[in-house]
C-alpha positions as CSV (number, residue, x, y, z in Angstrom):
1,X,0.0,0.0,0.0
2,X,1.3,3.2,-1.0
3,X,-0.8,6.0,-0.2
4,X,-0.9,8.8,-3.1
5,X,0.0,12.2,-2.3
6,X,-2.9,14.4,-1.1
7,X,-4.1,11.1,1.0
8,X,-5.4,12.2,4.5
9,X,-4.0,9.6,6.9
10,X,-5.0,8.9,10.7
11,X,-1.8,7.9,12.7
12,X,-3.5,5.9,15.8
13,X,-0.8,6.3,18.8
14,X,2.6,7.7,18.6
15,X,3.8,6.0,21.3
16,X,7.3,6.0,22.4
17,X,9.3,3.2,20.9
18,X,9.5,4.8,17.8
19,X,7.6,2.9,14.9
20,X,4.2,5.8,15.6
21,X,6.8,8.8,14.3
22,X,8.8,6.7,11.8
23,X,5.5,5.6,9.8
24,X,4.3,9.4,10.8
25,X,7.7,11.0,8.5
26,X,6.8,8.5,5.9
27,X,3.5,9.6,5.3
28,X,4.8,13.4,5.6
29,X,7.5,12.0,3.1
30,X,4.9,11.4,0.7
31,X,3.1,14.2,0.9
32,X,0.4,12.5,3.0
33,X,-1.9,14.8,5.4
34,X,-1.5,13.2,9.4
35,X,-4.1,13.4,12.1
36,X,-2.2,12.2,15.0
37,X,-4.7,10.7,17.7
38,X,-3.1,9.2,21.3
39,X,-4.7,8.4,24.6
40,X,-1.9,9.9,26.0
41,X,-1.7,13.9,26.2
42,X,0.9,15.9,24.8
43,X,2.7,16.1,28.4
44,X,3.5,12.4,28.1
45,X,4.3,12.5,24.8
46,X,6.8,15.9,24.3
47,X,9.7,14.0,23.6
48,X,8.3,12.5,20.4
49,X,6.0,15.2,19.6
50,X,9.4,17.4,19.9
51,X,11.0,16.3,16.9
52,X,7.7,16.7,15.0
53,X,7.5,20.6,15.6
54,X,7.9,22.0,12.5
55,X,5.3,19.9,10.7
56,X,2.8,20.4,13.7
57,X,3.5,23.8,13.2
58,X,3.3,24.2,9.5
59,X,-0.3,22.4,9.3
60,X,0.9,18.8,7.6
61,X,0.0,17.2,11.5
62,X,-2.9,17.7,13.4
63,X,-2.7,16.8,16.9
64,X,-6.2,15.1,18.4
65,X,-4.5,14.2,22.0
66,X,-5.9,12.7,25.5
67,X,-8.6,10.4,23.6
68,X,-9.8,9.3,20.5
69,X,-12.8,10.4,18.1
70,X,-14.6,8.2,15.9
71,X,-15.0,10.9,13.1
72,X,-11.1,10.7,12.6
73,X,-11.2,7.4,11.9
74,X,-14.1,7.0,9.7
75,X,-13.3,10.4,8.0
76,X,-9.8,9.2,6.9
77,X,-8.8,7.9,3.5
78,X,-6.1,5.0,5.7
79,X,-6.0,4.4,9.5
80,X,-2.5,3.4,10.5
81,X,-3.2,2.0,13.8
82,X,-0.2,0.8,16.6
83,X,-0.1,-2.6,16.6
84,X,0.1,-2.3,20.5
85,X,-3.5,-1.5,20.6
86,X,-5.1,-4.3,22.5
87,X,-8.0,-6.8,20.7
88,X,-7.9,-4.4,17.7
89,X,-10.5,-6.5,16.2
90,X,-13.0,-5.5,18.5
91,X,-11.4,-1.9,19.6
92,X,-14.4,0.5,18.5
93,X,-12.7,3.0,16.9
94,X,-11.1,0.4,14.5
95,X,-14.2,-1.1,14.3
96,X,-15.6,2.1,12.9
97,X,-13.1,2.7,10.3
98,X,-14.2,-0.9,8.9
99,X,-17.6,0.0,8.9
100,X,-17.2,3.2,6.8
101,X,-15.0,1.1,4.4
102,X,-11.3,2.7,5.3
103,X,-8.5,0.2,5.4
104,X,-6.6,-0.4,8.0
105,X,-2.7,-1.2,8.4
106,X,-0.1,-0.9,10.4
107,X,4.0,0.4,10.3
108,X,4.8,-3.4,10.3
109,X,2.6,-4.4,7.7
110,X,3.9,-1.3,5.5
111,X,7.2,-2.3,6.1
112,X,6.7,-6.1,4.9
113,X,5.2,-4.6,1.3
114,X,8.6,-3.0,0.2
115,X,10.3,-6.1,1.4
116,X,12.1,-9.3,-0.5
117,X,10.7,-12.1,1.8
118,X,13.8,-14.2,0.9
119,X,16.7,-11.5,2.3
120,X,14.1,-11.1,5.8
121,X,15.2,-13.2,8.8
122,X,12.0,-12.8,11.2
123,X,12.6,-14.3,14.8
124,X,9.8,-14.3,17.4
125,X,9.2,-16.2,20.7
126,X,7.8,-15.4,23.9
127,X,11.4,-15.6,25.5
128,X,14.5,-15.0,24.0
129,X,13.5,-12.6,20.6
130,X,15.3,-9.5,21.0
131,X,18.7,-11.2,22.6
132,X,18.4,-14.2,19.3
133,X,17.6,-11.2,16.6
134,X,20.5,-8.9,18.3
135,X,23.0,-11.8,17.7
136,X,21.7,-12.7,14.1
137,X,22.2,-8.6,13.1
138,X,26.1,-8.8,15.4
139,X,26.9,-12.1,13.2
140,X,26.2,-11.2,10.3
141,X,27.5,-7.2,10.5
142,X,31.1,-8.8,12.1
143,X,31.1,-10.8,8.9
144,X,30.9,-8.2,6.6
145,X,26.9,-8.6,6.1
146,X,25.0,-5.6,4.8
147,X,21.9,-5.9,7.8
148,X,19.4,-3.9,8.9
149,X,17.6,-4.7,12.9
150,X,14.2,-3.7,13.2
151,X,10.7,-4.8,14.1
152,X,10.2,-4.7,17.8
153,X,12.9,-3.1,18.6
154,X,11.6,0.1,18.4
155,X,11.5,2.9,15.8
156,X,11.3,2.1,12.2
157,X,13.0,1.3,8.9
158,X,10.0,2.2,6.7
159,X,12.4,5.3,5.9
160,X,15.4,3.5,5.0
161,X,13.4,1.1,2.2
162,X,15.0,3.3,-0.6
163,X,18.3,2.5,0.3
164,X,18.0,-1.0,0.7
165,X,20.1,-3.1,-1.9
166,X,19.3,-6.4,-3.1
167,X,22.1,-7.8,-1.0
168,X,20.6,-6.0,2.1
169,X,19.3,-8.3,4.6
170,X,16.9,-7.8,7.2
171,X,16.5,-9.0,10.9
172,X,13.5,-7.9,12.2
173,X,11.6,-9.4,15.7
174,X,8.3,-9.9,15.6
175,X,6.0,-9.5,18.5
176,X,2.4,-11.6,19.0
177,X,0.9,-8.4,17.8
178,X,2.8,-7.8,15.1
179,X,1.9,-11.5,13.7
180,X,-1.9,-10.9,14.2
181,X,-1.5,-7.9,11.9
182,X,0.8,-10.0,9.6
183,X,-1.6,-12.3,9.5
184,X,-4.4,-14.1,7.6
185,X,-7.1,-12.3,9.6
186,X,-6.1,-9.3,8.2
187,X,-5.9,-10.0,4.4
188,X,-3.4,-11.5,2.5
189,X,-0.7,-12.9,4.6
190,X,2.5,-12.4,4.9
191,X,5.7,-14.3,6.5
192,X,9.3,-14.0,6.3
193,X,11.6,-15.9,4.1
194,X,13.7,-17.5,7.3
195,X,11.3,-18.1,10.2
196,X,13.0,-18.5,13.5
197,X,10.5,-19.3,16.8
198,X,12.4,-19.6,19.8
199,X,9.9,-20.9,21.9
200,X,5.5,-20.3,22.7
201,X,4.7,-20.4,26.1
202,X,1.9,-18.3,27.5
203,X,1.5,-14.5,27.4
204,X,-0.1,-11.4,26.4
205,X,-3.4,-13.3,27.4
206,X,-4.8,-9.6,28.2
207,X,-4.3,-8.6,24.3
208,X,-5.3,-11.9,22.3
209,X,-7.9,-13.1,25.1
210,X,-6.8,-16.5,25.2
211,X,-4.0,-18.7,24.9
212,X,-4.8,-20.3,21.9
213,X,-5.1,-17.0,20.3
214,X,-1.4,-15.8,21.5
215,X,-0.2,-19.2,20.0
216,X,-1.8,-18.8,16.5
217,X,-0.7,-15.2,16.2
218,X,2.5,-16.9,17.1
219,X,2.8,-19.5,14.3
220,X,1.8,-16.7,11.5
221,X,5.2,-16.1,11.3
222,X,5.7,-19.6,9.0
223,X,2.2,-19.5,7.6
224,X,2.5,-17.8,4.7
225,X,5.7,-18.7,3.6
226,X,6.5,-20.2,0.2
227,X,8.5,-23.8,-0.6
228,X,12.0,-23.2,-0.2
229,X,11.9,-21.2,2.9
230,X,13.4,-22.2,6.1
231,X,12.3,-22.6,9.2
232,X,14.2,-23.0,12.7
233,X,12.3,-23.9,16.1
234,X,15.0,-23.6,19.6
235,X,13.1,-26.6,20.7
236,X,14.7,-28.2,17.7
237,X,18.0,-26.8,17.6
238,X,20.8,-29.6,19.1
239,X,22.6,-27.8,21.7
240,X,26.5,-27.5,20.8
241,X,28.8,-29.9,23.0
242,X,31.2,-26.5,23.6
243,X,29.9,-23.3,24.9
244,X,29.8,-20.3,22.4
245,X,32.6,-17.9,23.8
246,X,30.8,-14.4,25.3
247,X,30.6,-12.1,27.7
248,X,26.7,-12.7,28.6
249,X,26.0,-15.7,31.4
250,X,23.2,-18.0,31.5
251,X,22.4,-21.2,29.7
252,X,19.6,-19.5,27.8
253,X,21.9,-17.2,26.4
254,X,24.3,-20.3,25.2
255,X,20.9,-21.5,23.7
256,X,19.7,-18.5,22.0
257,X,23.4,-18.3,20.8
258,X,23.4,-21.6,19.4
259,X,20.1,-20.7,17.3
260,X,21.4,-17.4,16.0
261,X,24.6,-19.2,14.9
262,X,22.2,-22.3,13.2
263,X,20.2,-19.1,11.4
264,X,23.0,-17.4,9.9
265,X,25.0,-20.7,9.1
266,X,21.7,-21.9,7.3
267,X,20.2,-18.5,5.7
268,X,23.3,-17.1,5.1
269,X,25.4,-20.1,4.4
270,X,28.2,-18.1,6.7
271,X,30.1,-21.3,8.4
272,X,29.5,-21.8,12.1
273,X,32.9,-21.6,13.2
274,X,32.8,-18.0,12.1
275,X,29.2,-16.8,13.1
276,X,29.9,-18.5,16.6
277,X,33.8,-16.3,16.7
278,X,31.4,-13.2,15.9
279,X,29.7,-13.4,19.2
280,X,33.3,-13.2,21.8
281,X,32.1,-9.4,21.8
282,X,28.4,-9.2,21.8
283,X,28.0,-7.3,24.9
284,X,24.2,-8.2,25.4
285,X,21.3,-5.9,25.4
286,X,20.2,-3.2,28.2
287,X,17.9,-4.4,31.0
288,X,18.8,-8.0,30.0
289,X,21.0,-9.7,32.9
290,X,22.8,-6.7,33.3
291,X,25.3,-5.9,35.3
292,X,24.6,-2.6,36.9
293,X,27.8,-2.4,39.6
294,X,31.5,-2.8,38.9
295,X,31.2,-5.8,41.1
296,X,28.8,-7.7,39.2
297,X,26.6,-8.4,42.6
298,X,23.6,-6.3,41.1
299,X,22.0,-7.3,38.4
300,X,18.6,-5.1,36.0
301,X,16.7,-8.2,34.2
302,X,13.6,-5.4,33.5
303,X,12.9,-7.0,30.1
304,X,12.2,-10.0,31.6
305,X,8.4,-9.8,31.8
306,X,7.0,-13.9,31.9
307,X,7.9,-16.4,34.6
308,X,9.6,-18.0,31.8
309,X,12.1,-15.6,31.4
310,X,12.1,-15.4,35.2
311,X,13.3,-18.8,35.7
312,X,16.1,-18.5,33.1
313,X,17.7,-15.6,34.6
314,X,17.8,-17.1,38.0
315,X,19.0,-20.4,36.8
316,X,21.7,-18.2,34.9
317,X,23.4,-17.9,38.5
318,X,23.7,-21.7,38.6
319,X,25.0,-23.2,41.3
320,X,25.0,-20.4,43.8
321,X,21.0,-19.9,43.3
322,X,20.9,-20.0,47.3
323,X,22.8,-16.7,47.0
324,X,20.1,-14.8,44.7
325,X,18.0,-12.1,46.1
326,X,15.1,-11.7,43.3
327,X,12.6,-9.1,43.2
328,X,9.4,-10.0,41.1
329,X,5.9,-8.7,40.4
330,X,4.2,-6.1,38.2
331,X,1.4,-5.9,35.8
332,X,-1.0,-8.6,35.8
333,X,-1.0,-10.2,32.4
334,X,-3.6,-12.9,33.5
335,X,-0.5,-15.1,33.3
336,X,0.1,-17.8,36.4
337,X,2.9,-16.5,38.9
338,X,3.3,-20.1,40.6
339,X,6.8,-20.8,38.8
340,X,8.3,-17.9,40.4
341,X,6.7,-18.4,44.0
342,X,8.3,-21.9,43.7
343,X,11.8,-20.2,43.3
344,X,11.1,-19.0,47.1
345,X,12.8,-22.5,49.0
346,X,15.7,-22.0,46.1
347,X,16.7,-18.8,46.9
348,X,18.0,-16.5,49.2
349,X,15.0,-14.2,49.4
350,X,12.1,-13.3,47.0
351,X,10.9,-9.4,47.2
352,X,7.6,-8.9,45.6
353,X,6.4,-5.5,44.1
354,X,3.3,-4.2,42.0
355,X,0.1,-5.1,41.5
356,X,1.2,-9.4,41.4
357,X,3.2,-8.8,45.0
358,X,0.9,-9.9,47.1
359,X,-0.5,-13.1,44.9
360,X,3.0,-14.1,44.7
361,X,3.8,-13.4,48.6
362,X,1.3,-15.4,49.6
363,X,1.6,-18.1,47.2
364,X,5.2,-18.5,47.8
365,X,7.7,-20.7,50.9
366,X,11.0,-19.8,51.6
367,X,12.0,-16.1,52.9
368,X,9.9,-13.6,51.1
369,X,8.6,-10.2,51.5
370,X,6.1,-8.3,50.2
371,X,7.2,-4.6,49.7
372,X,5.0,-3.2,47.1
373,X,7.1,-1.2,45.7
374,X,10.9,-0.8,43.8
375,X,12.4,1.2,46.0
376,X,11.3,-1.1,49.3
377,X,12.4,-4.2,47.5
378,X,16.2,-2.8,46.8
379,X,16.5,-1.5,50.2
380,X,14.7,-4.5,51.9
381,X,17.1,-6.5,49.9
382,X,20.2,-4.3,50.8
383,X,19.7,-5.3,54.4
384,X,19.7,-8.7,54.0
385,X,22.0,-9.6,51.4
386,X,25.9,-10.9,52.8
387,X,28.9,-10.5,50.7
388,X,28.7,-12.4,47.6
389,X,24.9,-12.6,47.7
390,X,23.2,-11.0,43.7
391,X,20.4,-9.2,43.7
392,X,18.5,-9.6,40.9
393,X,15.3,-7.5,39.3
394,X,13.9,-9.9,37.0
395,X,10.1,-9.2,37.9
396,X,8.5,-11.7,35.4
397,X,5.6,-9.4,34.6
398,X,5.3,-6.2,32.4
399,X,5.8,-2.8,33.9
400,X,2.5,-0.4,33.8
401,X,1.3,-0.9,37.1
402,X,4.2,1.0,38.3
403,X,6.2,2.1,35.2
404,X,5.3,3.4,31.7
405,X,7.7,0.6,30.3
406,X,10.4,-1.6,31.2
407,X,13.4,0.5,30.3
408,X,12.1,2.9,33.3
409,X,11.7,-0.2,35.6
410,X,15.5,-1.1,35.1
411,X,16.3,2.5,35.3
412,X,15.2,2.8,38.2
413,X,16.6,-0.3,39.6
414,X,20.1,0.7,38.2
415,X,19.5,4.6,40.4
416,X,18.6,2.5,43.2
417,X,21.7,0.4,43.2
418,X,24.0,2.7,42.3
419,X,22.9,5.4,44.7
């Protein structure tokens, strides 16, 4: 879909990650007209709005802030709509734009029309997806690769399609969301040329309603691909009999190593020696298992936001899990907590915050306390931690109880600690 110049274009959240004012400058870029609609007000959003002032200013975008109207979705010629946007087939504004007959897309689902399926490596997953795609983009960039990262990371390379080559390949993570949209349900589908799923376990109930729905959103990621194309599954991946060489710990990270190495030896035909030597200076990705203090005792996990991804970062402490402090709990996703209050007998103490922290308290053994809050956990912790003990934020549950996203949870956590 290209939308003509002239074409009057409703831009449904901005957000903050990125992809709301990268799909916003290509519309501008084509001469498109932009209402800009957002629950959030213009307060909350200055830092994005901010590098939109002159086009606000000149008349090309027109702000509709704090709320939504139905009139600028069914007086539009295209809704663009954030794929974050909860049940978006029953959401009532969206709803309204079908009615009055005005398609509906997204920045992803531009994206995927000015792309060569066979040059786009597409990796999704309930754990793992952001670490696997960041290695497949350092592997194939340390070995001369022209590579693009994009997807759910955050902004958006809608602007860079032009100077794509057709040696240019593109790494791009896929979120749940992201695959609905991508998806049959939507029109023709679409799915990358190497499909890489590093493991479905359940999440996101709150946005696809049920399990089942999460996991079919999941597998649209291989459904529409043609013969010839490749898919890889962690599950299936043999683990190597040597670990990969990095400075990241945890056996999750050796795993999601090991697939990022089988992608690029497979899709790229780059040997595995060489894509696994690319990797001795991946220094990781912020929030996840990081080391906030020179000592390496403290420890910002914020992305982690199942149990899943919980459990892996604990285990990453292997065989001194006696000696972890973990503090858990946040938004309620609908999602069972009991893997994490089983942790409680493991470890050295469990410190429970958001709206989860007292479900988990109570459901957990071991030493535990129920602080409510970030601050209270870190200094609860403080006082009870011996030398050598870790404390470690991995909270197993998203952030917007208490936080507008998980970079400002582990931001937090790292002023805490450091302070």
């Amino acid at each position: 879909m290209n939308p003509p110049a002239g074409t009057t274009c409703t831009v449904m959240g901005l957000g903050r990650f990125g992809g709301g004012l990268g799909v916003t400058r290509w519309l501008l870029d084509r001469g498109c007209r932009v209402r800009l609609t957002d629950l959030s007000d213009e307060a909350a959003l200055s830092e994005s709005l901010a590098l939109l002032q002159p086009e606000i200013q000149d008349g090309r975008i027109q702000l509709r802030l704090g709320g939504h109207a139905i009139e600028d979705f069914t007086q539009s010629d295209l809704v663009v709509a954030n794929p974050a946007v909860p049940r978006p087939w029953e959401n009532p504004f969206l709803m309204a734009a079908r009615e009055a007959g005005v398609p509906i897309t997204t920045e992803i689902r531009l994206l995927s029309e000015h792309l060569n399926p066979t040059r786009v490596i597409g990796i999704t997953g309930t754990n793992g997806k952001s670490t696997t795609a960041s290695m497949v983009h350092h592997i194939l960039d340390r070995n001369g690769i022209d590579v693009r990262l994009g997807g759910n990371f955050g902004g958006s390379l809608l602007q860079e399609v032009t100077t794509l080559s057709d040696e240019t390949w593109i790494v791009l993570e896929l979120s749940s969301a992201m695959l609905w949209w991508l998806g049959e349900d939507t029109g023709t589908g679409w799915s990358p040329g190497t499909a890489v799923i590093t493991n479905i376990a359940a999440n996101h109930i709150d946005w696809h309603g049920t399990e089942q729905h999460y996991r079919q959103c999941k597998e649209n990621i291989t459904r529409w691909q043609r013969d010839g194309d490749l898919v890889l599954r962690g599950d299936h991946v043999a683990p190597r009999a040597t670990p990969i060489p990095m400075p990241i710990p945890g056996r999750h990270n050796q795993a999601n190593a090991h697939l990022a190495v089988m992608t690029v030896a497979r899709a790229v035909s780059i040997p595995p020696g060489d894509a696994a030597a690319a990797l001795a200076d991946f220094p990781g990705l912020p929030h996840r298992l990081e080391a906030v203090d020179a000592a390496s005792r403290f420890f910002n996990d914020s992305k982690s936001t199942t149990p899943e991804a919980t459990l892996l970062a604990v285990e990453a402490f292997a065989p001194r899990l006696s000696r972890v402090h973990l503090v858990a709990g946040g938004y309620d996703k609908g999602v069972s907590l009991e893997a994490i209050a089983a942790l409680g007998p493991r470890i050295a103490g469990l410190y429970t915050i958001g709206t989860t922290g007292p479900t988990l308290a109570a459901a957990a053994t071991g030493t535990v306390h129920e602080c409510g809050d970030l601050e209270t956990a870190v200094a609860t912790a403080r006082r009870h931690m011996v030398e050598d003990d870790v404390l470690l934020l991995s909270p197993g549950c998203a952030s917007w109880d208490q936080f507008p996203h998980f970079e400002a949870r582990g931001e937090a956590f790292r002023r805490l600690v450091l302070a």
